[in-house]
C-alpha positions as CSV (number, residue, x, y, z in Angstrom):
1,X,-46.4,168.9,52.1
2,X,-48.0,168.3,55.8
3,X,-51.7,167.3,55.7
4,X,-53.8,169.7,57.7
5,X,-55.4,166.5,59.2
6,X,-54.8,165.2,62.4
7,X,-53.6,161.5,62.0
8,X,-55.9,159.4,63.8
9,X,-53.0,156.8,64.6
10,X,-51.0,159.7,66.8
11,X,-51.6,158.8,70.3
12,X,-49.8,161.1,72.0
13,X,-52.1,163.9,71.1
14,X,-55.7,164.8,72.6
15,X,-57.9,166.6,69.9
16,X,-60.2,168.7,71.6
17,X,-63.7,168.7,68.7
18,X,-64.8,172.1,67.5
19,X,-67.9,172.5,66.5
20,X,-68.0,173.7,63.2
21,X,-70.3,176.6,62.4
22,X,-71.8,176.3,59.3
23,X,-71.2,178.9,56.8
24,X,-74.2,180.9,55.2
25,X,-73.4,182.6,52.0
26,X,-75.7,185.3,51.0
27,X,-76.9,186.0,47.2
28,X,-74.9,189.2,47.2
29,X,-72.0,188.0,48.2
30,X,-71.7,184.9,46.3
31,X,-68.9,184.3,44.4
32,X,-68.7,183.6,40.6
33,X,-66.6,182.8,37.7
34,X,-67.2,186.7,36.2
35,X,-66.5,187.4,39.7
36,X,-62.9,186.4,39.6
37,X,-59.8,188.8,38.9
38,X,-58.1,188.9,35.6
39,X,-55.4,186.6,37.0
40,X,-57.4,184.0,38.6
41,X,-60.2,184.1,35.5
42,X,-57.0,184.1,32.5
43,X,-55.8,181.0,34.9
44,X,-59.5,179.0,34.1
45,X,-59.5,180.7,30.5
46,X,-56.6,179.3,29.5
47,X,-57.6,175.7,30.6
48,X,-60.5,175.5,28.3
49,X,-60.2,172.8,25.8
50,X,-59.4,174.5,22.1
51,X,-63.0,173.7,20.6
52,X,-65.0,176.3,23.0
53,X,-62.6,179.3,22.6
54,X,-64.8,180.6,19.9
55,X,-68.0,180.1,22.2
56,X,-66.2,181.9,25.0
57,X,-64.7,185.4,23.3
58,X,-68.7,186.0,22.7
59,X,-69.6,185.9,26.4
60,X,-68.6,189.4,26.9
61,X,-66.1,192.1,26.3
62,X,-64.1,191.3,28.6
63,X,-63.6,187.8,28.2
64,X,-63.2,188.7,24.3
65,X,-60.4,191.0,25.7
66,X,-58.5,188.7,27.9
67,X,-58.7,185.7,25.8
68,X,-56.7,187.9,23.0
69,X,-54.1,188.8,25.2
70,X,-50.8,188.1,25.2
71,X,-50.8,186.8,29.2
72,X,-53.8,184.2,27.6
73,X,-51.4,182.8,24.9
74,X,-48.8,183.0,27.5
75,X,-50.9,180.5,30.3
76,X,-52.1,178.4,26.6
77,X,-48.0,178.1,25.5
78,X,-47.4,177.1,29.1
79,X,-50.2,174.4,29.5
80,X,-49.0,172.8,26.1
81,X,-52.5,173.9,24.7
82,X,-51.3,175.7,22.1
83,X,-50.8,174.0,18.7
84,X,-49.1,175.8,15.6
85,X,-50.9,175.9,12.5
86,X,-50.1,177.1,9.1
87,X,-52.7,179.0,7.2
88,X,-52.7,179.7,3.4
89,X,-54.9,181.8,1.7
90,X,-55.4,182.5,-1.8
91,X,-58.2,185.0,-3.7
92,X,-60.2,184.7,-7.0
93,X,-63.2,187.3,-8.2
94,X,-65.6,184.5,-6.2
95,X,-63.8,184.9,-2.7
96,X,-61.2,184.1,-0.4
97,X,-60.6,180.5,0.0
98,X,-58.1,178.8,2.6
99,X,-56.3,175.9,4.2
100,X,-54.4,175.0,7.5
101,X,-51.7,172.4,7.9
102,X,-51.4,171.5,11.9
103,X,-47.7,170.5,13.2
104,X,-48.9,167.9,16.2
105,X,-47.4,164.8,17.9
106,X,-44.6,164.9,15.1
107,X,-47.6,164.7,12.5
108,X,-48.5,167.4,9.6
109,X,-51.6,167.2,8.8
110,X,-53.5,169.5,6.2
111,X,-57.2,170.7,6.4
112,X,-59.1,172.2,3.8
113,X,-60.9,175.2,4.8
114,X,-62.8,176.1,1.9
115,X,-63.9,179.4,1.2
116,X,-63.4,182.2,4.4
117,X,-65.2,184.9,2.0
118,X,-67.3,185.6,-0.5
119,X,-67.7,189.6,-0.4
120,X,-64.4,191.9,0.0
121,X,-63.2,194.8,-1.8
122,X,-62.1,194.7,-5.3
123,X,-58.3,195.6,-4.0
124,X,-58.0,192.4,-2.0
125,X,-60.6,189.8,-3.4
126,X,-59.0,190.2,-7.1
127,X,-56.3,187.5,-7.7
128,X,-53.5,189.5,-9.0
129,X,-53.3,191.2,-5.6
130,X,-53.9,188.9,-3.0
131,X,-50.4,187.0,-4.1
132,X,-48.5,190.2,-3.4
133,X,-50.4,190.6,0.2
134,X,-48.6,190.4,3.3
135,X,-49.9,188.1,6.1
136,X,-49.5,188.7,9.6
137,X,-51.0,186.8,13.0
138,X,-51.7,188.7,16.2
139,X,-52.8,185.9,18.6
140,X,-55.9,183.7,16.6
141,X,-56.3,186.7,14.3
142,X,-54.6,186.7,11.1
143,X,-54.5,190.3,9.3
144,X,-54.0,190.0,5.1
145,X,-52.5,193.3,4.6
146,X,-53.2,194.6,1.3
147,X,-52.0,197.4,-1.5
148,X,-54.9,199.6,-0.4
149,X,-56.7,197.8,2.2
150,X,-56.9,195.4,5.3
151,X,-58.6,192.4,5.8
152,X,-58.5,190.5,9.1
153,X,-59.5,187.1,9.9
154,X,-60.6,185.5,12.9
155,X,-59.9,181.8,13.1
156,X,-62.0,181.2,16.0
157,X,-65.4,182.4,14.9
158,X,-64.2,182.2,11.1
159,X,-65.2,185.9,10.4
160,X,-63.5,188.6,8.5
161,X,-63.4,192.3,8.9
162,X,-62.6,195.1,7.4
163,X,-59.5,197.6,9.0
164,X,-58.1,200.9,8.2
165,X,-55.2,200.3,5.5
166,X,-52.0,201.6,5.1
167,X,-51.0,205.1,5.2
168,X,-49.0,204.6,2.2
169,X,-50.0,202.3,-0.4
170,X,-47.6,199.6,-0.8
171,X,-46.7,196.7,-3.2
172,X,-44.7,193.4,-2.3
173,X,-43.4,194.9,1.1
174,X,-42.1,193.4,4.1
175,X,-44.2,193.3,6.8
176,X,-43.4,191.2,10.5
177,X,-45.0,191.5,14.3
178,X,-43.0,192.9,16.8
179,X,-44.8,192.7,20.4
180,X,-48.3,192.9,19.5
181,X,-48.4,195.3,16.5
182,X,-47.4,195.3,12.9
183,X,-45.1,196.8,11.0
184,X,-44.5,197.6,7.3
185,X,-41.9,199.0,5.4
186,X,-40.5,199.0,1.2
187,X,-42.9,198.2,-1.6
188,X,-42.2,201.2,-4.1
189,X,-41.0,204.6,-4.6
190,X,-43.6,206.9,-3.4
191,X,-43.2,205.0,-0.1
192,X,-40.1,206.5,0.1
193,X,-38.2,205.4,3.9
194,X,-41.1,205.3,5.7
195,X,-41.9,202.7,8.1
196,X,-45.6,202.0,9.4
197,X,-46.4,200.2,13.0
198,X,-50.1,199.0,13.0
199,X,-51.6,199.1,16.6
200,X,-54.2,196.2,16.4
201,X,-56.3,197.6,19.6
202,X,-57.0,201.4,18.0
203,X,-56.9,200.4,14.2
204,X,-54.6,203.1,13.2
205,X,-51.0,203.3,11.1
206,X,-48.3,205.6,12.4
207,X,-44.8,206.3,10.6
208,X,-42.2,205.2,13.3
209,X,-39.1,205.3,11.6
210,X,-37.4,205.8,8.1
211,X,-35.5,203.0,6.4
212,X,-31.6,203.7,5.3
213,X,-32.5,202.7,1.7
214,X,-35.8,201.3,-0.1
215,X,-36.5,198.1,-1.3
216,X,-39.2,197.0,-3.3
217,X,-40.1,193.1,-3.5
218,X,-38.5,192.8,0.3
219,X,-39.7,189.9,2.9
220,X,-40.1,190.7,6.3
221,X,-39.2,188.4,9.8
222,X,-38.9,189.6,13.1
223,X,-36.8,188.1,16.0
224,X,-36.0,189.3,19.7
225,X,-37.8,192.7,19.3
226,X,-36.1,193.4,15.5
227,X,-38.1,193.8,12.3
228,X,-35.6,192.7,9.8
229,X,-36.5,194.0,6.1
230,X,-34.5,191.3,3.7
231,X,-33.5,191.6,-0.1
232,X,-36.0,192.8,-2.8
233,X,-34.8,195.5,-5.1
234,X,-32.3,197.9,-4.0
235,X,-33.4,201.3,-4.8
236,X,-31.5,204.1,-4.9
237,X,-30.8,207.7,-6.4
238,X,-34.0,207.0,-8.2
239,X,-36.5,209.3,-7.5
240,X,-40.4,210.1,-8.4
241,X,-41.4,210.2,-11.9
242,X,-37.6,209.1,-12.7
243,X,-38.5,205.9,-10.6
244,X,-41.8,204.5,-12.1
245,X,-39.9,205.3,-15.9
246,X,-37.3,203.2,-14.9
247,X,-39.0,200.5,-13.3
248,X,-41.5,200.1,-16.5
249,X,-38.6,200.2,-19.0
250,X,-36.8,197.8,-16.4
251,X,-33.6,199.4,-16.5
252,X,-30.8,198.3,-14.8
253,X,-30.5,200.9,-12.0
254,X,-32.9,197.9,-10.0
255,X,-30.1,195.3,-8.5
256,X,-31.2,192.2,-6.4
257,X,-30.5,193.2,-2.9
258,X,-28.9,190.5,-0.4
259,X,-28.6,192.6,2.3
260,X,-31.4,193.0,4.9
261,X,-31.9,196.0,7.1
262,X,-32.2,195.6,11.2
263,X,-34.6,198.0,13.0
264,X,-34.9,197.6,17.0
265,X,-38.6,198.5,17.6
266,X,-37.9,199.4,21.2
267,X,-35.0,201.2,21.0
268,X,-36.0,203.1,17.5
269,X,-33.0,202.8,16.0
270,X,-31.2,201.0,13.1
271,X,-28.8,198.3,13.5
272,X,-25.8,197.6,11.4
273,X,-27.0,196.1,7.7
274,X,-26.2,192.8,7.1
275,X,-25.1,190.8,3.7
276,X,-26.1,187.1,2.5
277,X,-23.1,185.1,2.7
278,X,-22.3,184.1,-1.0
279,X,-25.1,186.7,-2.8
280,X,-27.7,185.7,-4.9
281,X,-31.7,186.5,-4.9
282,X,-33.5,186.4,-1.5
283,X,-36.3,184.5,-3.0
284,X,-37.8,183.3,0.8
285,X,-37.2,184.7,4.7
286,X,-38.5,183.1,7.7
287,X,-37.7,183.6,11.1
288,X,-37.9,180.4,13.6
289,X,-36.7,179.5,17.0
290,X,-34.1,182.6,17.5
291,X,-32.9,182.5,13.9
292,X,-33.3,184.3,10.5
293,X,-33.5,181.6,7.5
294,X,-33.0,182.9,4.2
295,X,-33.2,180.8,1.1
296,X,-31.7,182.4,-2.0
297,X,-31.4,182.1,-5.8
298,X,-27.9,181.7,-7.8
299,X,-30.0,180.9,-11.1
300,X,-29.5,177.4,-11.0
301,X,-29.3,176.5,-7.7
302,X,-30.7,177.2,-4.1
303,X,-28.7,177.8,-0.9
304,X,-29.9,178.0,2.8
305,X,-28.7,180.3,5.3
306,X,-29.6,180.7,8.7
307,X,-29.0,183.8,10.9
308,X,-28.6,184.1,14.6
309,X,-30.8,186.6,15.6
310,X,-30.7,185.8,19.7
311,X,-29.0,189.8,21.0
312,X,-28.7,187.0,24.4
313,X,-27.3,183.5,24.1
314,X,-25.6,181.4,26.5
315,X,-23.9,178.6,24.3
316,X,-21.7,179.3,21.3
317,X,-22.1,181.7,18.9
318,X,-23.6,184.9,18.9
319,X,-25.6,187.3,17.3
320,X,-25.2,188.0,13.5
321,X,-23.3,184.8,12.8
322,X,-24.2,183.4,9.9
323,X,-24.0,179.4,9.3
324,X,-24.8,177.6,6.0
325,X,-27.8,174.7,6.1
326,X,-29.0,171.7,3.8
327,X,-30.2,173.5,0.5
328,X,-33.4,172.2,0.0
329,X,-34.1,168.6,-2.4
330,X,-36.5,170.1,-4.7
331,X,-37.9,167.8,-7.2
332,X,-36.4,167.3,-10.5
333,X,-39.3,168.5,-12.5
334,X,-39.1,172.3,-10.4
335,X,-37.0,173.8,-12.6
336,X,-35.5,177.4,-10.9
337,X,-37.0,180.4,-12.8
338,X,-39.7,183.3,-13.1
339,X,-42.7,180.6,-12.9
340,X,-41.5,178.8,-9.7
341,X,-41.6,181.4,-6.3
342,X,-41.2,180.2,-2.9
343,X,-43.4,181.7,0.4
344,X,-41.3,180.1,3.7
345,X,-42.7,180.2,7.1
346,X,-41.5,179.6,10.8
347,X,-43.2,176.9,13.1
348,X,-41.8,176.3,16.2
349,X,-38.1,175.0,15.5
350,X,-39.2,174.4,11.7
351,X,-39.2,175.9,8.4
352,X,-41.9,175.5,6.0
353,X,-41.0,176.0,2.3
354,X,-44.3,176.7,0.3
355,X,-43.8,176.2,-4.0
356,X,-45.8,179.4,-5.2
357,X,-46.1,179.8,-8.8
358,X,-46.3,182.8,-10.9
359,X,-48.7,183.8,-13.3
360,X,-48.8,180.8,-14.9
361,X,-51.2,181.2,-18.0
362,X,-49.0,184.3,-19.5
363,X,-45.5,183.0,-18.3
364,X,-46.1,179.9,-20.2
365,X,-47.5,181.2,-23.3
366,X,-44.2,183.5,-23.6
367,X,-42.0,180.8,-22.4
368,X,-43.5,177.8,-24.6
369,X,-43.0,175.2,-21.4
370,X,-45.1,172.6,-20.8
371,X,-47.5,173.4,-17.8
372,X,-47.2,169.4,-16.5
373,X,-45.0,169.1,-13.4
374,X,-45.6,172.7,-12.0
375,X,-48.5,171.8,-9.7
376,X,-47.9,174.2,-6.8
377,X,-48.7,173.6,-3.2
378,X,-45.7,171.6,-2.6
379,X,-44.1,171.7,1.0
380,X,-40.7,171.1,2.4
381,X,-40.1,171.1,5.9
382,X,-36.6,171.6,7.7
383,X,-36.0,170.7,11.2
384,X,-33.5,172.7,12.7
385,X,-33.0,170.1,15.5
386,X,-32.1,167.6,13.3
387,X,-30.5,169.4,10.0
388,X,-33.2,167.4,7.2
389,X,-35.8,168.0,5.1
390,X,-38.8,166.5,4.8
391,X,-41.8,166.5,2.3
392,X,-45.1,167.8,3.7
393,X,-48.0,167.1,2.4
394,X,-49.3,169.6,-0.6
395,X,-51.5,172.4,-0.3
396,X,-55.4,171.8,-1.5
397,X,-55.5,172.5,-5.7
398,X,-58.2,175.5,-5.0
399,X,-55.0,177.3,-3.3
400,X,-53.4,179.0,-5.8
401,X,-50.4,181.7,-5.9
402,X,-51.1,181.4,-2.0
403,X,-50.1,183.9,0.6
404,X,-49.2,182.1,4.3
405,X,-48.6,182.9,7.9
406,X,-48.4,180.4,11.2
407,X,-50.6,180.8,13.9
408,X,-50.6,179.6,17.0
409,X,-54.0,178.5,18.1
């Protein structure tokens, strides 16, 4: 750029001296940082160092409003000032306890949290629920969506507050964020089709769509404006009071779905279905970095499969192409069966593999196994750049039959 100096070395040009008037700035007209429009104040927002966020949403409504938009994360993602964080939470009758594991500078670190909440509502704070929750993150706000109620949780100030649940009560549903709002869909009969959106500003749940079949026990991810609804139990010509017989007598009208189900939010319509290559149990579904990964269960053994969700790519392959990946090395004494579950999350270009146990007090009484070797908490990681696996370090021993989400704060 040219310097709006004069160089004092140029000979060939007079400078004629101005005066310079000095400038009087009145109190009513002087300018401050509340002052500023949106743009200009999101632009020194999204500056601040990580550690005063929380200070600064309490300043005012508006400030609260902008720095939970999706223009602040935008300015944050763009400065580098946003760092992705895992969050696991898991529920006893004494509260809601929690921990974070931080992807940074190629380092995982994990931080114990402690307890988030002591005083919730029976349907959420009791532990047989919170492991069939659904967690979803909206910005630095992390919503535990519930059978009967809503919980959400603000990682800056550390708060929680109550929302307005479900229209439908649900059970092990899939649930995923498409721009800005939530939706739900499976998770039992009386549900029927119906799929919920969640609008985060207004607090309310609106039926949008209605599924081509229901699933109950289905994950959900969502990539490039597509809430995908993945395996769980294929229901179908089962009806009402025909439904809940059949599903206490567990008869064998249920079959382990390895489909999922495409639904373009914007658009409002339904997308071909698509199968797992190869079958199996959709045991864990994440979506990361343009893709869909699935890990399933053949009864003895694990297989990994990644989707390509990008509608838009440039370089080879396409959209619905489905490509095999490293199986993950789980450790000898994790045997595969109804005590060992998986929860899998996306971080960045990673996938996180969470070990979830079941129930394990009654499991093991009716099994007769031995309850050494099936700690939970423990983590895999998969880097997509590079095709490995890696072991994280294990989740906190408070955290048990956890329910996770990434956030990106």
């Amino acid at each position: 750029m040219k310097s709006c100096f004069p160089n004092p070395q140029d000979t060939n040009k007079s400078l004629s001296p101005n005066p310079i008037q000095p400038i009087t700035i009145s109190p009513s007209s002087s300018t401050t940082l509340c002052s500023l429009p949106d743009d200009l104040l999101l632009e020194c927002l999204s500056r601040v160092p990580s550690a005063s966020l929380p200070s600064l949403s309490l300043v005012c409504r508006r400030w609260s409003y902008l720095l939970r938009s999706p223009s602040f994360l935008s300015l944050r993602r763009l400065h580098n000032l946003l760092h992705p964080t895992v969050f696991a939470f898991s529920a006893s009758d004494s509260g809601v306890f929690a921990a974070s594991l931080r992807f940074q500078d190629d380092q995982i670190n994990i931080h114990g949290l402690g307890k988030v909440a002591s005083c919730l509502p029976f349907q959420i704070a009791s532990l047989d629920n919170i492991s069939h929750s659904r967690l979803s993150a909206i910005g630095p706000r992390i919503y535990i969506i519930g059978r009967n109620g809503l919980l959400c949780y603000d990682t800056w100030s550390g708060t929680v507050s109550l929302r307005s649940p479900m229209i439908f009560s649900r059970k092990k549903f899939a649930s995923a964020v498409v721009s800005g709002k939530i939706y739900v869909a499976g998770g039992g009969s009386r549900v029927a089709t119906a799929v919920e959106e969640y609008d985060p500003e207004s607090d309310t749940w609106t039926v949008v769509a209605h599924a081509p079949r229901r699933r109950f026990g289905c994950i959900g991810a969502a990539v490039d404006g597509v809430f995908y609804v993945i395996g769980g139990l294929k229901i179908g010509g089962v009806t009402g009071n025909e439904f809940s017989r059949l599903a206490t007598a567990g008869a064998e009208a249920h079959v382990y779905a390895s489909t999922m189900d495409l639904y373009d939010v914007e658009a409002g319509v339904w997308l071909r279905s698509r199968a797992v290559p190869g079958g199996g149990c959709v045991v864990a579904a994440c979506a990361a970095a343009g893709h869909v990964y699935i890990l399933a269960s053949h009864a003895v053994e694990l297989s990994f499969w990644r989707f390509d969700a990008r509608r838009q790519t440039t370089g080879g392959g396409g959209f619905g192409e489905w490509c095999r990946m490293k199986s993950p090395p789980l450790p000898a004494q994790v045997r595969l069966d109804s005590i060992v579950r998986f929860s899998c999350v996306g971080v960045e270009d990673k996938v996180v593999l969470i070990q979830v146990n079941g129930c394990i007090d009654d499991l093991l009484r009716r099994s007769g196994r031995n309850i050494r070797g099936l700690r939970e908490g423990l983590i895999l990681v998969y880097d997509s750049s590079r095709g490995e696996w890696s072991r994280g370090p294990d989740l906190p021993e408070v955290i048990q039959r956890a329910a996770c989400v990434t956030v990106e704060c």
